[in-house]
N, C-alpha and C positions, 0 to 999 in steps of 0.2 A: 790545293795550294794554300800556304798560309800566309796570313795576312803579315806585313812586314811593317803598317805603323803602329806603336804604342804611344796608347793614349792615356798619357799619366793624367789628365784630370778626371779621367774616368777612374782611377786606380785610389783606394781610401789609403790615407797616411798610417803608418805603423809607427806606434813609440817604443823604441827598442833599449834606450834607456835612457836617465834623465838627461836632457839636453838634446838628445839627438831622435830623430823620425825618418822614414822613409818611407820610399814606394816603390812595390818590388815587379816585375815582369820576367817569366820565365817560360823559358820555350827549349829543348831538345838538349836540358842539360848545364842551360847558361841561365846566368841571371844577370838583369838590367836594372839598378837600382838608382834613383833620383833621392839624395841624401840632404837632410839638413843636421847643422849643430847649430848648436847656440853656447854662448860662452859657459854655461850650465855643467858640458859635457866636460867629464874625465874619464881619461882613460887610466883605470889602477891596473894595469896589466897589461904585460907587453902582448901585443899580437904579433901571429906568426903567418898571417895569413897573405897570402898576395893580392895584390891591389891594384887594377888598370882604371883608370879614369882619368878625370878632368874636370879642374876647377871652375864651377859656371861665375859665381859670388864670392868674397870674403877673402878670405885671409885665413895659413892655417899653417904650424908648426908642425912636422915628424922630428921625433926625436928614436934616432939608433944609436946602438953601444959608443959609438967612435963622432958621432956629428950630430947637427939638425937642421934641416933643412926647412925656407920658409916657401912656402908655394902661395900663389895668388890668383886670383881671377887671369881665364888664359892659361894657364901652364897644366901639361900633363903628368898625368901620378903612374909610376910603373914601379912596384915594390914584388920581388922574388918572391919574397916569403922564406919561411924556414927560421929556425936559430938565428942562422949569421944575418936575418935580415928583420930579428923582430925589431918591433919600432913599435912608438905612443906618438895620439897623435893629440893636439888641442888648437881648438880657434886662439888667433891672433889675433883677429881685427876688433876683438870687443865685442861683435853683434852676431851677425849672422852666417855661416858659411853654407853653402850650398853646391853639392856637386856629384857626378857621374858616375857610376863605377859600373864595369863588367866584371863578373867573378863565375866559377863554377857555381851552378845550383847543388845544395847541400844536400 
C-alpha cells in the first residue's frame, strides 16, 4: 500500500524559471506540485496546458484571447487547456503568490 501523505518540506525547491519554484510529487501518472511566483515571473508564451489547482497565497492575473481573470487566495483554478484556452499568467499582488496544482506527470 502506498503511502498517501506528501511531505513537501521534505521535497527540495526547483527553480524552473526566474521568478517561479516548485515542489513536485508524483505517483501513478499524476503530479502534485506546491508552486511559488514572485513578481519576477513572466510569462512570454502563451500556455496550452491545463491547470487544476488552488490558490493558497497572493494574488494572480490569467490572461486568455477574449478576458483575464483575477484569482485570489481561496479560489480554485480549472483551465482546459488547448488553443482555445491558452492563457499567461502573472502575480498581481506585488509579492508573493503561492499555490496547488494537479497535472498529468510529463
Amino acid at each position: 500500500m502506498s503511502q498517501a501523505k506528501v511531505d513537501f518540506e521534505a521535497l527540495p525547491w526547483e527553480e524552473t524559471v526566474v521568478g517561479a519554484r516548485s515542489k513536485a510529487f508524483v505517483r501513478d501518472g499524476r503530479k502534485l506540485r506546491l508552486v511559488e511566483f514572485t513578481d519576477r515571473f513572466v510569462e512570454h508564451e502563451w500556455c496550452l496546458k491545463s491547470h487544476t489547482g488552488y490558490v493558497l497565497e497572493g494574488e494572480m492575473e490569467i490572461t486568455f484571447d477574449d478576458r483575464t481573470e483575477r484569482l485570489r487566495a481561496g479560489d480554485g483554478i480549472f483551465i482546459a487547456g488547448g488553443e482555445r484556452q491558452r492563457h499567461r499568467a502573472r502575480v498581481a499582488s506585488g509579492s508573493l503568490l503561492r499555490l496547488i496544482l494537479v497535472e498529468d506527470a510529463d
